[in-house]
C-alpha positions as CSV (number, residue, x, y, z in Angstrom):
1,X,-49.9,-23.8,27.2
2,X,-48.4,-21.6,29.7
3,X,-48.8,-24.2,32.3
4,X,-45.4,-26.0,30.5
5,X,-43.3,-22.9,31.6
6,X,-44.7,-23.4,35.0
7,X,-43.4,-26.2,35.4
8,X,-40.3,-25.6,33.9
9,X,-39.8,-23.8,37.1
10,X,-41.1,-25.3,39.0
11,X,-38.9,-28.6,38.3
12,X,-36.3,-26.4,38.8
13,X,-37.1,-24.6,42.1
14,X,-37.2,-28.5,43.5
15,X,-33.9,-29.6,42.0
16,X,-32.4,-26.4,43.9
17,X,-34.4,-27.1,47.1
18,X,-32.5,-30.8,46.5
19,X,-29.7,-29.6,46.6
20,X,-30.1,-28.3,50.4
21,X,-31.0,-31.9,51.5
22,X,-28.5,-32.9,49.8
23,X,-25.6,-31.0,50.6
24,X,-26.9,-30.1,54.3
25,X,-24.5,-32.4,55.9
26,X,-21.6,-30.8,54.4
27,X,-22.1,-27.4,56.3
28,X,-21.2,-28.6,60.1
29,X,-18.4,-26.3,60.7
30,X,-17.5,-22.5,60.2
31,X,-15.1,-23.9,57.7
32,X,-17.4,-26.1,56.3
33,X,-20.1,-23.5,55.6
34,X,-17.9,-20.6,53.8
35,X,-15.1,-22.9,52.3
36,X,-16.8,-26.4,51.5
37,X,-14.3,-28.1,53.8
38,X,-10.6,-28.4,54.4
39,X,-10.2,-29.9,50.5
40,X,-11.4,-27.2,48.7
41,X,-13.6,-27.6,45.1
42,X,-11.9,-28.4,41.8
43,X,-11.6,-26.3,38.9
44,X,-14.8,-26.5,37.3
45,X,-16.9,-25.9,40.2
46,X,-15.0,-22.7,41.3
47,X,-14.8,-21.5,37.9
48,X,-19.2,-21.8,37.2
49,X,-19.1,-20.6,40.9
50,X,-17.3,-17.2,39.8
51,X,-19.2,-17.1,36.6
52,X,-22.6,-17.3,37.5
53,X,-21.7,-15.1,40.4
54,X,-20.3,-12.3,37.7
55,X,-23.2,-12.5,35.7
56,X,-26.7,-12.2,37.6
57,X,-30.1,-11.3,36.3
58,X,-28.8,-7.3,36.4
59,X,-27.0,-8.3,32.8
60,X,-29.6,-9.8,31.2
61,X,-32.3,-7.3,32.0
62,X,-31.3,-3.9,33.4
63,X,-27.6,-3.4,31.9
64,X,-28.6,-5.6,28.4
65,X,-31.3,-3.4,28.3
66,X,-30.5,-0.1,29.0
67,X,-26.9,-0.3,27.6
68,X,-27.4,-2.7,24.7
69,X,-30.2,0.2,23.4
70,X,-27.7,3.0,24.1
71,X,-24.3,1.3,22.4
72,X,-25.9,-1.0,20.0
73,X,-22.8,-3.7,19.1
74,X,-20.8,-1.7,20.8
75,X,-22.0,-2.7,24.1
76,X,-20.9,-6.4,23.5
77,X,-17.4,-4.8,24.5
78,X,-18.1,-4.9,27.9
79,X,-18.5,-8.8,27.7
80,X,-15.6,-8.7,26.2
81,X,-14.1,-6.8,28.8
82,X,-15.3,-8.6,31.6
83,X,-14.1,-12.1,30.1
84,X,-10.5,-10.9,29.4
85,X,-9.8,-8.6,32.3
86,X,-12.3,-9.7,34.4
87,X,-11.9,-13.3,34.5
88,X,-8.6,-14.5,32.7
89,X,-6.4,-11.6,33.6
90,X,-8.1,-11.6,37.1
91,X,-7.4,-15.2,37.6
92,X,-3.4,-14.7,36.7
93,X,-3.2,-12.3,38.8
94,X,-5.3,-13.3,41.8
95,X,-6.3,-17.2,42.5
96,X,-3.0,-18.6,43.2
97,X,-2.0,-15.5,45.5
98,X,-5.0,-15.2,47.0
99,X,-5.3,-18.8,48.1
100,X,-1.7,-18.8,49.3
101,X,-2.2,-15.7,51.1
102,X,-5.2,-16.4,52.9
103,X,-4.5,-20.3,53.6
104,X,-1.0,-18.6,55.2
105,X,-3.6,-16.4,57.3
106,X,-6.4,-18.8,57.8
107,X,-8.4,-16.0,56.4
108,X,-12.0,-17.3,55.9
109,X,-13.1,-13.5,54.7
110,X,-12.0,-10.2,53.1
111,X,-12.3,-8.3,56.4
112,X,-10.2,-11.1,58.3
113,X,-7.7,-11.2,55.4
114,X,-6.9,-7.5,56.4
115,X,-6.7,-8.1,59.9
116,X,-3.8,-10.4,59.2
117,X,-2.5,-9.1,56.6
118,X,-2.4,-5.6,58.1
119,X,-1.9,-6.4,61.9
120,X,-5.2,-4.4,62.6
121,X,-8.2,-5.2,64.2
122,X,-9.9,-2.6,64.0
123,X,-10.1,-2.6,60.0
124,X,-11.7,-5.8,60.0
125,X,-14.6,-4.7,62.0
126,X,-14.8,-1.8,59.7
127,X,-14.4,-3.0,56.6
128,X,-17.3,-5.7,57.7
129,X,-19.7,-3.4,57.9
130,X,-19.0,-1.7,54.7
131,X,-19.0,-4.8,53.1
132,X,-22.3,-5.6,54.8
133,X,-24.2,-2.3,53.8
134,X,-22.8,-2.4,50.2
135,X,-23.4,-5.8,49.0
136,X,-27.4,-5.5,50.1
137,X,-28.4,-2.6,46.7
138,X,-26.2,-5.1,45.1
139,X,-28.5,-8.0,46.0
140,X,-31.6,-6.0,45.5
141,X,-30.9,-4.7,42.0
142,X,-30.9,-9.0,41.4
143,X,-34.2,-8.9,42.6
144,X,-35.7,-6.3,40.9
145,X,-33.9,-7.4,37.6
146,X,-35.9,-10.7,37.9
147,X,-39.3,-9.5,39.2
148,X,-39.2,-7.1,36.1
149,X,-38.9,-10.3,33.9
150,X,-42.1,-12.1,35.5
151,X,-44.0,-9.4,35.9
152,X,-43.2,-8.2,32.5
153,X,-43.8,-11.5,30.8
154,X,-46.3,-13.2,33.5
155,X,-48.0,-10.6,34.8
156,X,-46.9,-11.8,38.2
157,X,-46.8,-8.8,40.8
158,X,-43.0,-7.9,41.3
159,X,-43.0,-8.2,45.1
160,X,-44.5,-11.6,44.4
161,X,-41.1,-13.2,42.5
162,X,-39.0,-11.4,44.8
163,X,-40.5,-13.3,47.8
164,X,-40.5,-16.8,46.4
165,X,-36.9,-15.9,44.8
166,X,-35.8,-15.3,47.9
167,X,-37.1,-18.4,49.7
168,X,-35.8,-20.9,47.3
169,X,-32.1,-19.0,47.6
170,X,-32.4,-18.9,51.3
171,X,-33.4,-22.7,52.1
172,X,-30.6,-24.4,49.9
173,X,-28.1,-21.5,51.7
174,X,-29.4,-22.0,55.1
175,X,-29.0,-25.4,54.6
176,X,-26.0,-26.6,52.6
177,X,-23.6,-23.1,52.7
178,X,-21.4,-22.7,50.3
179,X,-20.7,-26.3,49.0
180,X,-24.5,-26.1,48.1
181,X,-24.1,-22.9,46.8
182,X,-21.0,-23.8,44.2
183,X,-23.1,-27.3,43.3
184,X,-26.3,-25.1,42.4
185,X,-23.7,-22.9,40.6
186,X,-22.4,-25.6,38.4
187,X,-26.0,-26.5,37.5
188,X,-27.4,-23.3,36.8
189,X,-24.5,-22.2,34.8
190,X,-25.0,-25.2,32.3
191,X,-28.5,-23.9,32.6
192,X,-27.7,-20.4,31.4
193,X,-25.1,-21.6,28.6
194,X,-27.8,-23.3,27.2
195,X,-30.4,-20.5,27.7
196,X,-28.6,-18.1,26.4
197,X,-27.7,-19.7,23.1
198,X,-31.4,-21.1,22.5
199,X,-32.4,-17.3,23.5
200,X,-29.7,-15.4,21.0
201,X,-30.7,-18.3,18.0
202,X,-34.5,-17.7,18.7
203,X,-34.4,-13.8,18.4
204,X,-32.1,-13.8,15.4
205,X,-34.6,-16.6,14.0
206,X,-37.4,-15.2,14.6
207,X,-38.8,-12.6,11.4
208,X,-42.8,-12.3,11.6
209,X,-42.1,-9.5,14.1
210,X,-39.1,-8.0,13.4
211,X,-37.2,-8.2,10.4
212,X,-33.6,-8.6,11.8
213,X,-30.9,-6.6,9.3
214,X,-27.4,-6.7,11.0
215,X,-25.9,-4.5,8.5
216,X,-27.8,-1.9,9.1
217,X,-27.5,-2.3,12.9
218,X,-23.3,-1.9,12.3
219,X,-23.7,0.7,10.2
220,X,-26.4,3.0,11.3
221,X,-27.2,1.9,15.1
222,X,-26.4,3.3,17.9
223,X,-22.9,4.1,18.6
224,X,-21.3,5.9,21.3
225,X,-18.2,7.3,19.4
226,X,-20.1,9.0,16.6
227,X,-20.0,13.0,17.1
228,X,-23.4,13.0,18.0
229,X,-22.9,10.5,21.0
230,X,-20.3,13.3,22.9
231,X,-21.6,16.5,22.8
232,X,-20.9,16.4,26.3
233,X,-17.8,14.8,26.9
234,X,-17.9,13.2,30.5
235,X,-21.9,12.9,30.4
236,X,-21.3,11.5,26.3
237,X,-21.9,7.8,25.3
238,X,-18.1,7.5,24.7
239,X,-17.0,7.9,28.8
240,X,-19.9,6.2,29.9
241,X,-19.4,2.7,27.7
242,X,-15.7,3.2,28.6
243,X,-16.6,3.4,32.1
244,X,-19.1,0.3,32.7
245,X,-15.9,-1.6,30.8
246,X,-13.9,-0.6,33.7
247,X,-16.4,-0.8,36.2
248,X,-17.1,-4.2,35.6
249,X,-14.2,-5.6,33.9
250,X,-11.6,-4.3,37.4
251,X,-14.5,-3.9,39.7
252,X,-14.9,-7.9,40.3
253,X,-10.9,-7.9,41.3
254,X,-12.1,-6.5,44.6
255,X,-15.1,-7.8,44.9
256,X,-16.2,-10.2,48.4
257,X,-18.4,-12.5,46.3
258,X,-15.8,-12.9,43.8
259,X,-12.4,-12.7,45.6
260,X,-14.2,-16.1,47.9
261,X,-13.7,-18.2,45.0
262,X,-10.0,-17.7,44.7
263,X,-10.5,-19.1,48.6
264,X,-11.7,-22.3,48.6
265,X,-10.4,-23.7,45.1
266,X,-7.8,-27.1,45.7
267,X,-4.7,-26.7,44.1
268,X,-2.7,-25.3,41.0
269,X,-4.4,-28.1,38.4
270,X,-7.5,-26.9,39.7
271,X,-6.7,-23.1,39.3
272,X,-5.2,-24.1,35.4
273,X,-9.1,-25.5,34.7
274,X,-10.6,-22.5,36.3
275,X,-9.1,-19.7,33.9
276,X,-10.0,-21.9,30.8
277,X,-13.4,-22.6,32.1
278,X,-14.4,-19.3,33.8
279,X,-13.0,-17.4,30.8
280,X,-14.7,-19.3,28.5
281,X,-18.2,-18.7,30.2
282,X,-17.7,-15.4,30.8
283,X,-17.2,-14.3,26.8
284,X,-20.0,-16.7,26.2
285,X,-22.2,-15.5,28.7
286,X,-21.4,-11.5,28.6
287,X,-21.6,-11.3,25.0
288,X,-24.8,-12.5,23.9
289,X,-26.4,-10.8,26.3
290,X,-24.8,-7.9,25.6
291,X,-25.5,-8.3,22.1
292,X,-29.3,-9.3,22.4
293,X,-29.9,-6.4,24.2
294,X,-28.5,-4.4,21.3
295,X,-31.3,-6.4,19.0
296,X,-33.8,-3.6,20.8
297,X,-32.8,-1.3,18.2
298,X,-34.7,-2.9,15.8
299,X,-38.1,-2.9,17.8
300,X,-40.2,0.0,18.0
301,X,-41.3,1.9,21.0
302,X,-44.7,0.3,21.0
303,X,-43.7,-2.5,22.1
304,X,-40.7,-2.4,24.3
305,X,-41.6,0.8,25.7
306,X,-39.5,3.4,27.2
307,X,-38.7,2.1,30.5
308,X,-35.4,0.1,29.6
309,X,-35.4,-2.1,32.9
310,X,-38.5,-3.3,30.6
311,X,-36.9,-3.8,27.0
312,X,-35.8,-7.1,27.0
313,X,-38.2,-8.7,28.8
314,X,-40.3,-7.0,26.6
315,X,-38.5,-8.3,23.5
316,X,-38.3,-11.6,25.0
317,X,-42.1,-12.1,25.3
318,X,-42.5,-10.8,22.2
319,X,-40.6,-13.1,20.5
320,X,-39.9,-16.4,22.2
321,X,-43.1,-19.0,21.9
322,X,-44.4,-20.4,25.7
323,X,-42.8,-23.4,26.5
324,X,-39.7,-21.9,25.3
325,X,-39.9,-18.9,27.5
326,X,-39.7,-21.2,30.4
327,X,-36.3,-22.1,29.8
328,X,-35.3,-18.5,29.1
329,X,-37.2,-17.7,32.8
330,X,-35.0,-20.2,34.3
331,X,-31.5,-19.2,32.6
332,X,-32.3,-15.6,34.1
333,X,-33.8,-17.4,37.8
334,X,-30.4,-19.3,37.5
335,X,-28.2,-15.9,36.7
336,X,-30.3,-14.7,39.9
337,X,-29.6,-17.2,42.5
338,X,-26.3,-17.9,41.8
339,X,-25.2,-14.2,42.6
340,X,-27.8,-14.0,45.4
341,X,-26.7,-17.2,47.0
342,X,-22.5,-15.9,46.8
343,X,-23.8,-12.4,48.0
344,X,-25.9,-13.2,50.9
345,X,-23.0,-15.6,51.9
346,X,-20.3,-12.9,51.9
347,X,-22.1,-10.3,53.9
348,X,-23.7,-12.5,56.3
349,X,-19.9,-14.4,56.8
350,X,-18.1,-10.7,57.3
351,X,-20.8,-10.2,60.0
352,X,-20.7,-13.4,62.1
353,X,-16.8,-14.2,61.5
354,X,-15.7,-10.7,61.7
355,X,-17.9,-8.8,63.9
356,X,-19.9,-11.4,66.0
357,X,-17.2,-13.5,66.4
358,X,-14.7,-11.1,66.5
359,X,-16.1,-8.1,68.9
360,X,-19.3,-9.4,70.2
361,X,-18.7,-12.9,71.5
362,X,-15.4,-13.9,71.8
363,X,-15.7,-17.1,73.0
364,X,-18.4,-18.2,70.6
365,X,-18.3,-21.7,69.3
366,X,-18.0,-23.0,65.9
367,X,-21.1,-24.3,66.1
368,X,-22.7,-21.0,67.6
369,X,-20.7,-19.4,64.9
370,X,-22.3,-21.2,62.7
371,X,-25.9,-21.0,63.4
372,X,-25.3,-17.0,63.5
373,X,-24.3,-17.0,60.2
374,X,-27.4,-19.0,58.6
375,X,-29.7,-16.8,60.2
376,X,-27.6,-13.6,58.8
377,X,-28.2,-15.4,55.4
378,X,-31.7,-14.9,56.2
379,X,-31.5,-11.9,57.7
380,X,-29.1,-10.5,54.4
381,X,-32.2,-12.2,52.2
382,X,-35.0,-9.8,53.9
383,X,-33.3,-6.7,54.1
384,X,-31.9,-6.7,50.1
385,X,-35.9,-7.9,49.1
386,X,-37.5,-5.0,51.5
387,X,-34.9,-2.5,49.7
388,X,-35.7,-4.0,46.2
389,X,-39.3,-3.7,46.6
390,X,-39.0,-0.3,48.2
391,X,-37.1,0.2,45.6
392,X,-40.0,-0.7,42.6
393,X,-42.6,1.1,44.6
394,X,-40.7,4.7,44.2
395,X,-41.1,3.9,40.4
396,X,-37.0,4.6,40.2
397,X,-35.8,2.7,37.1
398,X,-32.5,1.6,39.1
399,X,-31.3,-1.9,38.3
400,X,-28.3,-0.7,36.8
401,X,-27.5,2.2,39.0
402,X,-28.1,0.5,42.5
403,X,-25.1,-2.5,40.9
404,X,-23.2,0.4,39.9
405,X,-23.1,2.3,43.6
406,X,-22.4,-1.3,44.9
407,X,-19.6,-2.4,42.7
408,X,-18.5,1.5,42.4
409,X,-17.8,1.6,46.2
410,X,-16.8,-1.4,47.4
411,X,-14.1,-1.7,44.3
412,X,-12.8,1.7,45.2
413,X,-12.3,1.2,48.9
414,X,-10.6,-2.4,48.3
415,X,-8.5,-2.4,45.0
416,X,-5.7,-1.2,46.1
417,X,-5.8,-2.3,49.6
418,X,-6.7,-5.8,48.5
419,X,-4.9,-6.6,44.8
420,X,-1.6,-4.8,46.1
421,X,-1.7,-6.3,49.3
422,X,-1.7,-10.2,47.7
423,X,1.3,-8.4,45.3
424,X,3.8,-6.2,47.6
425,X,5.1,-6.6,50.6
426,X,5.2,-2.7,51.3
427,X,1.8,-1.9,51.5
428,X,0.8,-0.5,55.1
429,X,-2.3,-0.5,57.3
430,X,-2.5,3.3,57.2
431,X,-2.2,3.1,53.5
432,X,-5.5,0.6,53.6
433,X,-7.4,3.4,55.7
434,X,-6.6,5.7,53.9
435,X,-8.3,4.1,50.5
436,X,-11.3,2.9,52.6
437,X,-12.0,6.6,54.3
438,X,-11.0,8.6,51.0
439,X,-12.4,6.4,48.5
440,X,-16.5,6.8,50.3
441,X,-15.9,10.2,50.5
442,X,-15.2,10.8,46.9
443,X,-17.9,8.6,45.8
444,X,-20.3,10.6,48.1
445,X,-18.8,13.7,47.4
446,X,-18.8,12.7,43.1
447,X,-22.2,11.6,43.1
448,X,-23.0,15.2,44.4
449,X,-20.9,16.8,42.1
450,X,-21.6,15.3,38.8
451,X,-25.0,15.1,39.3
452,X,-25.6,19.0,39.8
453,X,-23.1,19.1,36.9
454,X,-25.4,16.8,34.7
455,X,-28.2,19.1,35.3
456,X,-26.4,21.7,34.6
457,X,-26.2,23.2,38.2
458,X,-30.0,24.1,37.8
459,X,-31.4,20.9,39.7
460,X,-32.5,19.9,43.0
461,X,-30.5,18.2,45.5
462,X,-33.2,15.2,45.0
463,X,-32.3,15.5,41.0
464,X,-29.0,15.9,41.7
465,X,-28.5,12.7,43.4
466,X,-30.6,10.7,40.8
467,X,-28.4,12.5,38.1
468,X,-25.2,11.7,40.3
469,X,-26.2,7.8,40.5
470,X,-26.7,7.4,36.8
471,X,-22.9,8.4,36.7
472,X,-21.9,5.1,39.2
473,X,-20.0,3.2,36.5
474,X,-17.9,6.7,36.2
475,X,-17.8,7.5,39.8
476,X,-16.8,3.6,40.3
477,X,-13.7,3.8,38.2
478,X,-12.5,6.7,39.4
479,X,-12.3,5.5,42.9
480,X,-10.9,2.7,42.1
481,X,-7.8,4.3,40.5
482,X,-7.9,6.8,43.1
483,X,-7.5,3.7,45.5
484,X,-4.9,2.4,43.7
485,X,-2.5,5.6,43.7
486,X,-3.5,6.5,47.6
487,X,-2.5,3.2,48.4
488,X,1.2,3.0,46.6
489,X,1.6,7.0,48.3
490,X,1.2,6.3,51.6
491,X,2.8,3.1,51.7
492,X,5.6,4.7,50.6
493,X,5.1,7.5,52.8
494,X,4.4,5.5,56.5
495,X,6.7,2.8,58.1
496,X,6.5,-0.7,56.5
497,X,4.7,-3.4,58.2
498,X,6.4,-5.7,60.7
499,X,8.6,-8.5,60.1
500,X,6.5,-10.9,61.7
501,X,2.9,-9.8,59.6
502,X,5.6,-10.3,56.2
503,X,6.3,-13.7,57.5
504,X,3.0,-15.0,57.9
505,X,1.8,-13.1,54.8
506,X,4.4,-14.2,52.7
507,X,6.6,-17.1,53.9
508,X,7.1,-19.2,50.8
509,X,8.0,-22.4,53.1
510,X,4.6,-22.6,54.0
511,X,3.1,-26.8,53.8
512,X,0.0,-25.8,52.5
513,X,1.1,-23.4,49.6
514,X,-0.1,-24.1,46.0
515,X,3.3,-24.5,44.0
């Protein structure tokens, strides 16, 4: 009977590959291809488009699983988190602004966004590349979250699912851009609303394997503020939970992938639907995964294992009868492509907008523009599979941690640059170098020190690193704070930016502003 979750996937892998014929004649221009034209989407769109972008395959398998074991019920607080901070407190703050800001600046990217905004040139060539080289462990902890589901459950070779994965996301990308992209978003987010509640009801149904107590999972599960949790304060349970809160509750307010949305959404009605919508899927969304992965508690170690990349698919396969499983298969292959799709599209815009079109070829057309950037996608799609399988071959159990480093850094260098710049008038361009140069020196320098200070000084460099990337949700937060403060300091401290970069920034007269 496993041939019905076969094709299950297979129906849809064709409805996505429909969606590039459909959509490829809306992806002529530059415009076109990152912004789905001069219009802009409507509320619902943008707001799946953000969600599913948020929530990849990484939640379901590697954090669910490795954090959902650690902080039981707990963990569900980072869904929590993530849909109050993260989405509706992110859209107060941000959409409008951000959509005013950058329509003012005919900014079609982050790095572009600081060249206006900032009157520098050379920080959007730079920040391009960071964005570049960061999103790709971002994109490749997606693919190993989903290979470790099929091969897990299917018994498909890893480097196998990545490949295919990474063909279906590249031919409705190459083709349709990011109107495609946002339509394939809409549907797969139905898809994982619907997976995910058929997923939670069938574990909590099903007792001829486990017999599900949720009392004694409250009361004697794991928790990360017992006594027991913290005998080591900043390495304890308590910090850590705290931390991945943080991380990726704030982290997504600084985020490419994310902070696009606020770009091409069509006007204030639009932006009102979005907070419901997005806020709504994200508390949905973030806590039942969080909360299934905290059902691992009750299954013993012969059959999840002890690899925790491997518990829930693990517990999924265990529980969940074929035919059924392919619909779970596809809410996690639909958690997958969404973020791939967004993330492919941000760092292969920042390199032909910013750096191709910017330093390299001047007088490029739109059109030329726009051919560069669909082969980036591509090129974006390889390198983040070669990492990812690279990756599984070292045997490094690293879906959460290679998110973490991702999110971690490119949060820290942007937060204060980017959510103060959309805010105050009185942030400077030295003040945005400052957080960029500082903040990837003290995640280098942080990932060095804690991890010799997790192994208590007694480790190799090679430990120490692995030690020091297992602390990325901690390492993340601090940087991004640390942005924050360096930012409001120097701006303080350094002549305020020119009348004419204020104008353009912030002129309220502006036609196109969303009132």
């Amino acid at each position: 009977m496993v041939w019905i979750d076969y094709l299950i996937m297979g129906l849809f892998a064709l409805v996505m590959i429909g969606i590039a014929i459909y959509t490829r004649s809306r992806s002529k221009s530059v415009n076109d291809f990152l912004l789905a034209g001069k219009k802009g989407l409507n509320g619902w769109m943008t707001a799946f488009a953000y969600g599913t972008t948020y929530f990849s395959a990484v939640i379901f398998v590697g954090y669910a699983g490795k954090y959902g074991s650690a902080f039981g019920v707990s963990s569900v607080l980072i869904g929590v988190g993530n849909a109050i901070i993260g989405t509706l407190i992110a859209w107060l703050v941000l959409a409008k602004r951000t959509k005013n800001m950058t329509q003012r600046l005919s900014a079609k990217t982050m790095p572009e966004f600081f060249e206006k905004r900032y009157g520098s040139r050379a920080l959007k060539l730079v920040t391009a590349v960071i964005i570049f080289i960061f999103l790709i462990p971002y994109s490749a902890s997606v693919y190993s979250g989903i290979s470790s589901l099929f091969e897990t459950v299917y018994g498909i070779p890893g480097w196998v699912v990545m490949i295919i994965l990474a063909l279906i996301t590249a031919i409705y990308l190459f083709f349709g851009g990011y109107f495609a992209t946002a339509l394939s978003d809409f549907i797969q987010g139905i898809i994982m609303i619907v997976g995910v509640i058929i997923m939670v009801v069938l574990l909590m149904s099903h007792k001829e394997t486990v017999n599900w107590n949720l009392g004694e999972l409250f009361a004697n599960g794991p928790n990360p503020f017992s006594p027991s949790s913290n005998e080591s304060f900043i390495f304890g349970d308590a910090v850590s939970l705290l931390s991945l809160i943080g991380l990726t509750s704030f982290g997504v307010w600084a985020l490419p992938q994310t902070i696009h949305k606020y770009y091409a959404i069509r006007d204030k009605k639009a932006i009102l639907q979005g907070i419901i919508v997005s806020t709504s899927f994200a508390l949905l969304i973030g806590s039942i995964a969080y909360f299934s992965g905290a059902l691992s508690y009750f299954f013993p170690e012969s059959i999840i294992g002890t690899n925790p990349d491997r518990y829930v698919p693990l517990m999924l396969k265990t529980v969940i009868p074929v035919g059924v499983m392919g619909i779970i298969a596809v809410l996690v292959l639909s958690a997958s492509m969404s973020t791939l799709s967004s993330v492919s599209l941000a760092g292969a815009s920042v390199m032909a907008v910013d750096l191709y079109k910017g330093a390299v070829n001047k007088k490029a057309s739109d059109k030329h523009v726009n051919w560069v950037m669909r082969g980036l996608c591509l090129a974006f799609v390889v390198i983040s599979v070669v990492l990812a399988i690279l990756n599984e071959e070292s045997g490094f159990s690293a879906i959460a941690y290679l998110m973490g480093i991702s999110w971690g850094t490119l949060a820290g260098c942007f937060m204060g640059p980017y959510v103060l710049g959309v805010i105050w008038k009185r942030v400077t361009a030295p003040a945005v170098w400052a957080s960029v140069i500082s903040s990837l020196t003290l995640t280098a320098s942080l990932i060095v020190l804690l991890g010799y200070g997790k192994g208590n000084f007694a480790c190799t460099f090679g430990e120490a690193l692995k030690n020091g990337i297992s602390c990325s949700p901690l390492i993340g937060v601090i940087c991004m704070a640390f942005s924050v403060i360096i930012t409001v300091i120097v701006s303080l401290c350094t002549k305020k930016p020119s009348d004419e970069i204020l104008y353009n920034a912030f002129d309220k007269s502006f036609e196109g502003e969303i009132k």
